[in-house]
PDB file of N, CA, C and O in Angstrom, chain B, residues numbered from 101:
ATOM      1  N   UNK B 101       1.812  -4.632  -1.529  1.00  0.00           N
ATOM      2  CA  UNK B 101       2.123  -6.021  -1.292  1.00  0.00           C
ATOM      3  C   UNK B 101       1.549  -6.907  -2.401  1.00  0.00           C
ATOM      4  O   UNK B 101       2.170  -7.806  -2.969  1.00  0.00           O
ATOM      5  N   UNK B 102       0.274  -6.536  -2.638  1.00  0.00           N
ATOM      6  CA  UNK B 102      -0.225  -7.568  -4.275  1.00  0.00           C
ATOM      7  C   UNK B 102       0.552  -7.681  -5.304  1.00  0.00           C
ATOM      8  O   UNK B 102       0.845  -8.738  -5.863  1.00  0.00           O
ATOM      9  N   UNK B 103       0.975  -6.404  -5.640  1.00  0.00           N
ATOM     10  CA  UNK B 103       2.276  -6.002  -6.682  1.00  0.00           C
ATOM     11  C   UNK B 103       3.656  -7.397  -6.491  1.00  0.00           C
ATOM     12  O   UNK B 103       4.104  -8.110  -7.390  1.00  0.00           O
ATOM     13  N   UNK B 104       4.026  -7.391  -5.037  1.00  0.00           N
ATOM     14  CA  UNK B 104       5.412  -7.924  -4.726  1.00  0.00           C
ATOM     15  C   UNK B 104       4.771  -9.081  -4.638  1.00  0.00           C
ATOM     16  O   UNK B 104       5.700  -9.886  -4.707  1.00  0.00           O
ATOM     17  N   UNK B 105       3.657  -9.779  -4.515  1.00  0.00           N
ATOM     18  CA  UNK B 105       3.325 -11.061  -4.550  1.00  0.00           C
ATOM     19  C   UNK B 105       3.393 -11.435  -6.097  1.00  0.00           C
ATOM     20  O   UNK B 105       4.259 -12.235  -6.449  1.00  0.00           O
ATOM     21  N   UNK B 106       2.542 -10.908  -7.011  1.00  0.00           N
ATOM     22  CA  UNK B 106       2.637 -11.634  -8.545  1.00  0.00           C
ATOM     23  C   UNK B 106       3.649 -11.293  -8.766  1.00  0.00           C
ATOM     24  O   UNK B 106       4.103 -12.437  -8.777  1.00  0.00           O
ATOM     25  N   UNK B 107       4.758 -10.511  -9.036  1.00  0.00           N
ATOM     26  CA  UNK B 107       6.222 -10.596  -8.661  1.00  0.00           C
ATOM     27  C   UNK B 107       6.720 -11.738  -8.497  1.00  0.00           C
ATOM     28  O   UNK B 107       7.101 -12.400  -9.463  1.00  0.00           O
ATOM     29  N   UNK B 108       6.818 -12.242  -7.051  1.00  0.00           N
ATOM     30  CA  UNK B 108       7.453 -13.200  -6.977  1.00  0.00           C
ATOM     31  C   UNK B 108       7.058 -14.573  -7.325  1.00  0.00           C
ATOM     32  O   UNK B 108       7.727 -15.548  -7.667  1.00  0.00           O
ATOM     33  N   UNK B 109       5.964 -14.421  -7.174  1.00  0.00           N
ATOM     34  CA  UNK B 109       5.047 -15.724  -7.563  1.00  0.00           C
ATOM     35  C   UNK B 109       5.120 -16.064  -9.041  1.00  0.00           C
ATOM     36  O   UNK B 109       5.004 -17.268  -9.268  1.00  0.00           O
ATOM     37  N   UNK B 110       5.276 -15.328 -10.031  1.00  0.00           N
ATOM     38  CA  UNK B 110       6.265 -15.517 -11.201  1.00  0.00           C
ATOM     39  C   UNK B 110       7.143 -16.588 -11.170  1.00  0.00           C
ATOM     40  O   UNK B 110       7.154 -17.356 -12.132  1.00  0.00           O
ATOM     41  N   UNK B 111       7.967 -16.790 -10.117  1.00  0.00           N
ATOM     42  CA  UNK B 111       8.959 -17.761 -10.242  1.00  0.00           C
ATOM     43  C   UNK B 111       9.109 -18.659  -9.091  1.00  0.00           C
ATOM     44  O   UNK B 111       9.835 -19.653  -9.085  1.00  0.00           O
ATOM     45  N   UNK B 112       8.121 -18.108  -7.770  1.00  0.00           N
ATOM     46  CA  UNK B 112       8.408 -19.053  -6.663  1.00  0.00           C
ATOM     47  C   UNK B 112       6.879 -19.706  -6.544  1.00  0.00           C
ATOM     48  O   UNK B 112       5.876 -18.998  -6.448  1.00  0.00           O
ATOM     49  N   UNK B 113       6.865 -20.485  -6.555  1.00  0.00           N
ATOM     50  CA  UNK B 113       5.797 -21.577  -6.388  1.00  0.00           C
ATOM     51  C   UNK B 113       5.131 -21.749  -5.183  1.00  0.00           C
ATOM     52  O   UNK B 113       4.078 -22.385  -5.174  1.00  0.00           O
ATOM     53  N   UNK B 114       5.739 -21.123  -3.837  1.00  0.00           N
ATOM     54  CA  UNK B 114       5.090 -21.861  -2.457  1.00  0.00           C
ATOM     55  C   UNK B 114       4.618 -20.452  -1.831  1.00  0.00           C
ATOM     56  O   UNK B 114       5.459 -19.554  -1.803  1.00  0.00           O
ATOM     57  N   UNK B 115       3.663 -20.266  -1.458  1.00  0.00           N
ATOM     58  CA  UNK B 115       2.742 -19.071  -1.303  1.00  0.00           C
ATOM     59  C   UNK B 115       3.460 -18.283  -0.206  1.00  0.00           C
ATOM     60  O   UNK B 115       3.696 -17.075  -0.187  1.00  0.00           O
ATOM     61  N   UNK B 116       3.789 -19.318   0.802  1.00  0.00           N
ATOM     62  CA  UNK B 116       4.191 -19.321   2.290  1.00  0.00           C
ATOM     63  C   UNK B 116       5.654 -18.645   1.873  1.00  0.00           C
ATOM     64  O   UNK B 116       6.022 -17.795   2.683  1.00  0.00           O
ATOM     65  N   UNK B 117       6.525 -18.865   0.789  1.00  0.00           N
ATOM     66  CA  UNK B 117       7.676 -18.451   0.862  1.00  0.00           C
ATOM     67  C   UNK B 117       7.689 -16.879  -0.033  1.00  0.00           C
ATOM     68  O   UNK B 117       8.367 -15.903   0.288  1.00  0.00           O
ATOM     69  N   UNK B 118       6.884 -16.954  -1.040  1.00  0.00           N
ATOM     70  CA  UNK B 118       6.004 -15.720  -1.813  1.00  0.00           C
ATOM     71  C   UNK B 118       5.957 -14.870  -0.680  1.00  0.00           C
ATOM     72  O   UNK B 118       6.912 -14.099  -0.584  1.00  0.00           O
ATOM     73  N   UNK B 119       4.871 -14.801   0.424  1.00  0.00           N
ATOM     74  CA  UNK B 119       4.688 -13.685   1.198  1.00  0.00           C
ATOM     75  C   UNK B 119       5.954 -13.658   1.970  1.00  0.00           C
ATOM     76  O   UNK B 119       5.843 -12.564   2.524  1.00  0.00           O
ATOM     77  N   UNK B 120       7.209 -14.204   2.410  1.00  0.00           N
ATOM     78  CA  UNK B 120       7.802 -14.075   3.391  1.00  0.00           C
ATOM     79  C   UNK B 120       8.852 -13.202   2.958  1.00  0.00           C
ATOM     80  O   UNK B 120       9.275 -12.308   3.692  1.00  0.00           O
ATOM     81  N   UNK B 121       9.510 -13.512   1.246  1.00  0.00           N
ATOM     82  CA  UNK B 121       9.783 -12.713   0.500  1.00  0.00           C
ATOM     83  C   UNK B 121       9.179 -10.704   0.120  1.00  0.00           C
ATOM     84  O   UNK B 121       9.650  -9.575  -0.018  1.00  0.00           O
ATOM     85  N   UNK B 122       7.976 -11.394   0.120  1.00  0.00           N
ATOM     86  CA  UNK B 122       7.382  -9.710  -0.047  1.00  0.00           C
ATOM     87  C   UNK B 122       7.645  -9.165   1.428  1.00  0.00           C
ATOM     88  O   UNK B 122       8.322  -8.137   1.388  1.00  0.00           O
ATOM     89  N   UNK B 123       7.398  -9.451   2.356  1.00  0.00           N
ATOM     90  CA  UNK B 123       7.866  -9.340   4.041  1.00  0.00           C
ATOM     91  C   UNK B 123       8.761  -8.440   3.590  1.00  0.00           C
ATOM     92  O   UNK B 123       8.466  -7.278   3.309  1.00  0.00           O
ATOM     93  N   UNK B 124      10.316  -9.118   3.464  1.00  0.00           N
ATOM     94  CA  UNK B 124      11.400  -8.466   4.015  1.00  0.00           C
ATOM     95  C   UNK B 124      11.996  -7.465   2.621  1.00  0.00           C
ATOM     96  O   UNK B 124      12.881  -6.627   2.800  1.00  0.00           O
ATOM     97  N   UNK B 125      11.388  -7.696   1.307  1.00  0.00           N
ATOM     98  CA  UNK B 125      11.533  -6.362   0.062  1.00  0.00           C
ATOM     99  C   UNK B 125      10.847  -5.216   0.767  1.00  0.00           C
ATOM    100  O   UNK B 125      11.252  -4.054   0.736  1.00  0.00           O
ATOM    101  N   UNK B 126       9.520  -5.743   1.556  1.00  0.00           N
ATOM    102  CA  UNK B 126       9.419  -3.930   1.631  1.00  0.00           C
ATOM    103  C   UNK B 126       9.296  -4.038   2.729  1.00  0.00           C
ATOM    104  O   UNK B 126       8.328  -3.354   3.061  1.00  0.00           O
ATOM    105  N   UNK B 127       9.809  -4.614   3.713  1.00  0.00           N
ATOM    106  CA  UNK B 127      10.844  -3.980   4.782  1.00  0.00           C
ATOM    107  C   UNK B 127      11.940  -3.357   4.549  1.00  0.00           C
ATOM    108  O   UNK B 127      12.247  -2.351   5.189  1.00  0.00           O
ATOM    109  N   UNK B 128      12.769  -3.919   3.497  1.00  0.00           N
ATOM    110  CA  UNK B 128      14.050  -3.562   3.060  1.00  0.00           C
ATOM    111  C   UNK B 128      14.353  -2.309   2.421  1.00  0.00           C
ATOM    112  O   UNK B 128      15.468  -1.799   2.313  1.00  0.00           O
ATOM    113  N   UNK B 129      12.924  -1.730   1.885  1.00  0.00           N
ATOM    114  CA  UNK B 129      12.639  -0.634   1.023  1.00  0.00           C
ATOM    115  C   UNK B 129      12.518   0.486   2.048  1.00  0.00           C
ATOM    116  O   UNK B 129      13.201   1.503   2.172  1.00  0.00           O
ATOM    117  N   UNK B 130      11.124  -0.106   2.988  1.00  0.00           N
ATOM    118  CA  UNK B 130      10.775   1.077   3.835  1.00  0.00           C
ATOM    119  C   UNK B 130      11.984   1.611   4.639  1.00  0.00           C
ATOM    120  O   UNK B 130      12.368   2.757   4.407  1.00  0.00           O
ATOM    121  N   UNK B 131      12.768   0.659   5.808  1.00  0.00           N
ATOM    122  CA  UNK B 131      13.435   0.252   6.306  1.00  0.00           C
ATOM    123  C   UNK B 131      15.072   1.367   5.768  1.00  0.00           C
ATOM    124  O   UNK B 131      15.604   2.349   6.287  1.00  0.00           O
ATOM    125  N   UNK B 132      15.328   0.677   4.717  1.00  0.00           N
ATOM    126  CA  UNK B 132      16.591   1.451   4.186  1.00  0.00           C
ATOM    127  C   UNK B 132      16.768   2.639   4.665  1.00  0.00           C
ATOM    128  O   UNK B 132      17.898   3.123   4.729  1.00  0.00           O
ATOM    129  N   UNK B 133      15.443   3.432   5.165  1.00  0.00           N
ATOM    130  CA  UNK B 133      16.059   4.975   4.726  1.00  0.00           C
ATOM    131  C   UNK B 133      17.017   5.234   6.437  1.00  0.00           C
ATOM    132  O   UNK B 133      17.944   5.988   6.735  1.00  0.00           O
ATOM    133  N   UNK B 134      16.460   4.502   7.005  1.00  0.00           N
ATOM    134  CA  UNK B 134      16.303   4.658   8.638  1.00  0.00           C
ATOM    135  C   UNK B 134      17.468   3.666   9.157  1.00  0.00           C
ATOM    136  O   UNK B 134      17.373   3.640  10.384  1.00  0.00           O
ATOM    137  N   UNK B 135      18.671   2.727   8.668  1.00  0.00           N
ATOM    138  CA  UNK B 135      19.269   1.873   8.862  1.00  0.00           C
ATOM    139  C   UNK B 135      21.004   2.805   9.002  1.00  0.00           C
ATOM    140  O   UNK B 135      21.740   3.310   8.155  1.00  0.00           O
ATOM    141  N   UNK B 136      21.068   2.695  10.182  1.00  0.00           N
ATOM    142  CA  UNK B 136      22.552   2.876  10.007  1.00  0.00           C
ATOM    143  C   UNK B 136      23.376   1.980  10.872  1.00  0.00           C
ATOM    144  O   UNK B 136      23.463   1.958  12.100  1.00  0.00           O
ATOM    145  N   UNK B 137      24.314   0.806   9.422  1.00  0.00           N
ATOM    146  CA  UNK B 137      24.935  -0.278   9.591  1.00  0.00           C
ATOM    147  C   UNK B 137      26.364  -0.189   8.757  1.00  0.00           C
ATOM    148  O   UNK B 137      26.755   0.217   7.663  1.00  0.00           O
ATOM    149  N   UNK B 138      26.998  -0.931  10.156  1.00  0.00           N
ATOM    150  CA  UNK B 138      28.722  -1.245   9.308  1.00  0.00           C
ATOM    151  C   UNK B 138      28.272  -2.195   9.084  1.00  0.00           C
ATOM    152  O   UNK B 138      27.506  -2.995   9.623  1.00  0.00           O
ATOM    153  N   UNK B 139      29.327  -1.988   7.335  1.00  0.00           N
ATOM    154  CA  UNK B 139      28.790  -3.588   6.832  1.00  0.00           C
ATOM    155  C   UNK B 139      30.498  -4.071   6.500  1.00  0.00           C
ATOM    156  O   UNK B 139      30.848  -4.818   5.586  1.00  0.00           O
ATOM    157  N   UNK B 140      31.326  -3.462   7.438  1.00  0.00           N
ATOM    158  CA  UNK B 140      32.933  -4.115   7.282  1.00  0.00           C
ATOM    159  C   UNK B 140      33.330  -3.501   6.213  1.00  0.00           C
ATOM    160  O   UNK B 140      33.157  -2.283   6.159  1.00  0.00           O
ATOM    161  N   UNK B 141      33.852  -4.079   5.295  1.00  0.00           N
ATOM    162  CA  UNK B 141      34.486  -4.184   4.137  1.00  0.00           C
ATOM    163  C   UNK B 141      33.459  -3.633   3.156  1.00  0.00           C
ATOM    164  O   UNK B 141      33.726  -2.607   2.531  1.00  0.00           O
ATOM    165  N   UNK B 142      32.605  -4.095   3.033  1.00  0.00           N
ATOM    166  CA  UNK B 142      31.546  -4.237   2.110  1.00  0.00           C
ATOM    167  C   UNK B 142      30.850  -2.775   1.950  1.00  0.00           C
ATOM    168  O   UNK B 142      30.605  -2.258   3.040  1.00  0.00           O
ATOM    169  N   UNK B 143      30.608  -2.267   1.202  1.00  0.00           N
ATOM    170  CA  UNK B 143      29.939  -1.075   0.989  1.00  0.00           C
ATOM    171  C   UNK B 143      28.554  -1.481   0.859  1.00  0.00           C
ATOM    172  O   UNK B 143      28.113  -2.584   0.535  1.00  0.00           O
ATOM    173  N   UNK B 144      27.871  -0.300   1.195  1.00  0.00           N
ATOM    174  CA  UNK B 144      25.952  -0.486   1.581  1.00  0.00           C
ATOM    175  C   UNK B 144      25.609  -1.074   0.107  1.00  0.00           C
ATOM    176  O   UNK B 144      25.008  -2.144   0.198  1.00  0.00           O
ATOM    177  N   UNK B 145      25.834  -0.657  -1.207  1.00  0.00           N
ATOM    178  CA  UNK B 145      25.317  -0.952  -2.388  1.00  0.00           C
ATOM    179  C   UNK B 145      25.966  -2.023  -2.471  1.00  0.00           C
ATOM    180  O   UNK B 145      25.566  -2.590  -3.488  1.00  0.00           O
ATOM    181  N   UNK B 146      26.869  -2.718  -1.893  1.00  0.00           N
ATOM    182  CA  UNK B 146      27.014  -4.611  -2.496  1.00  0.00           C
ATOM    183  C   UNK B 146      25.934  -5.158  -1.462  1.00  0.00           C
ATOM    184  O   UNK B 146      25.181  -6.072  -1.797  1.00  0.00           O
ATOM    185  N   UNK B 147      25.884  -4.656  -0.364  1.00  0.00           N
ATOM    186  CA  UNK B 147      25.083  -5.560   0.886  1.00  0.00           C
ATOM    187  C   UNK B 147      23.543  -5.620   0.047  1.00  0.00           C
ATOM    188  O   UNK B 147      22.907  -6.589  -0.368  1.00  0.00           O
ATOM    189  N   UNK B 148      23.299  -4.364   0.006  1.00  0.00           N
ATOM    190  CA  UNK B 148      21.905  -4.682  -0.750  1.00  0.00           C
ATOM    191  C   UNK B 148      21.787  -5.522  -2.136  1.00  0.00           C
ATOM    192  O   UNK B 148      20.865  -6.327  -2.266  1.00  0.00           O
ATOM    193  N   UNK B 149      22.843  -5.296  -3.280  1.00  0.00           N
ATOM    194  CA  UNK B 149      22.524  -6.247  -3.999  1.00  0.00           C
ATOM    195  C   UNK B 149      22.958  -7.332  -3.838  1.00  0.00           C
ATOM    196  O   UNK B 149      23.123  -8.039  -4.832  1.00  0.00           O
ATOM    197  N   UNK B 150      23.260  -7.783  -2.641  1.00  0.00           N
ATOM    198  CA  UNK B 150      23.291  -9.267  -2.105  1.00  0.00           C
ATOM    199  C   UNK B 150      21.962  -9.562  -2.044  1.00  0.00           C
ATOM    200  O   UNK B 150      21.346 -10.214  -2.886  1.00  0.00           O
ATOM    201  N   UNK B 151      21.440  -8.994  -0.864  1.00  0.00           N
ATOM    202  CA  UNK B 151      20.065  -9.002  -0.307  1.00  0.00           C
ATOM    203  C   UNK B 151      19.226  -9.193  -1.588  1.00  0.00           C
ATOM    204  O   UNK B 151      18.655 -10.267  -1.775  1.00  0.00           O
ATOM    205  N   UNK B 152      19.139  -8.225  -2.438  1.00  0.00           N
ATOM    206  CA  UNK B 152      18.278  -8.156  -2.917  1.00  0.00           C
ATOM    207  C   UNK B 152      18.310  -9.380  -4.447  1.00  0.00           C
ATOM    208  O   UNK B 152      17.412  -9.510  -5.278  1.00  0.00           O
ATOM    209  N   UNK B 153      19.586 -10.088  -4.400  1.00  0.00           N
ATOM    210  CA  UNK B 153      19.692 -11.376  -5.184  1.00  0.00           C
ATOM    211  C   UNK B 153      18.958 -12.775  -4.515  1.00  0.00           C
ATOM    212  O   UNK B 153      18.352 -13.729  -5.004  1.00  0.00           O
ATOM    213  N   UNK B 154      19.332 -12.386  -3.185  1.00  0.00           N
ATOM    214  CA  UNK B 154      18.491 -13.517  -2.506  1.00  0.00           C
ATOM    215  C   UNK B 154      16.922 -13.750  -2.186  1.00  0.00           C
ATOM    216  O   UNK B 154      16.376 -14.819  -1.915  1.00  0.00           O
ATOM    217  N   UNK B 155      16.251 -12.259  -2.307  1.00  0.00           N
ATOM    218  CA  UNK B 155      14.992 -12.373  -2.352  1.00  0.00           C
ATOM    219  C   UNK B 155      14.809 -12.769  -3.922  1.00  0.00           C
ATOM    220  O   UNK B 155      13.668 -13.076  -4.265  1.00  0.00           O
ATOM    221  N   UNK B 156      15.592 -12.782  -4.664  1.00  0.00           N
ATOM    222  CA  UNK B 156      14.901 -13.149  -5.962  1.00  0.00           C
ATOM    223  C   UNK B 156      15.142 -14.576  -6.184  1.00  0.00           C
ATOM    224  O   UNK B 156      14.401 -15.166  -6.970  1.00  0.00           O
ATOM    225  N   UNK B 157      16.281 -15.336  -5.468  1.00  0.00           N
ATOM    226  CA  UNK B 157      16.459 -16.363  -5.889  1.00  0.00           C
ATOM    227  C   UNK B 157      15.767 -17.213  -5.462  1.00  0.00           C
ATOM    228  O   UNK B 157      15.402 -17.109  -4.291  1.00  0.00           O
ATOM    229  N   UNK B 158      15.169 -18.814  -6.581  1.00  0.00           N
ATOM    230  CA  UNK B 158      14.366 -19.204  -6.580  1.00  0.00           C
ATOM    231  C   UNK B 158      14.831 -20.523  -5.638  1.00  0.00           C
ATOM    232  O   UNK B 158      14.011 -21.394  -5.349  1.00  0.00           O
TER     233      UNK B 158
END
């Protein structure tokens, strides 16, 4: 989690939104292996790099 904090804290400024971010990356990490979801249309590798555009965006 220290790792995914100076990470994000690189570019996000509010501490409170920093940890809430590291929260759901490594939820999303741990999580993945164990997830079985229709995602419609969408194949698992766009859903995640959705996801994983929005934890980065500032």
């Amino acid at each position: 989690m220290a790792y995914l904090r100076v990470l994000f804290g690189a570019f996000c400024p509010d501490e409170d939104d920093v940890e809430a971010r590291c929260m759901l990356a490594f939820s999303l990490l741990v999580g993945n292996h164990f997830m079985a979801a229709d995602h419609g249309t969408r194949s698992r590798a766009d859903v995640l790099e959705r996801a994983v555009r929005l934890l980065e965006a500032s």
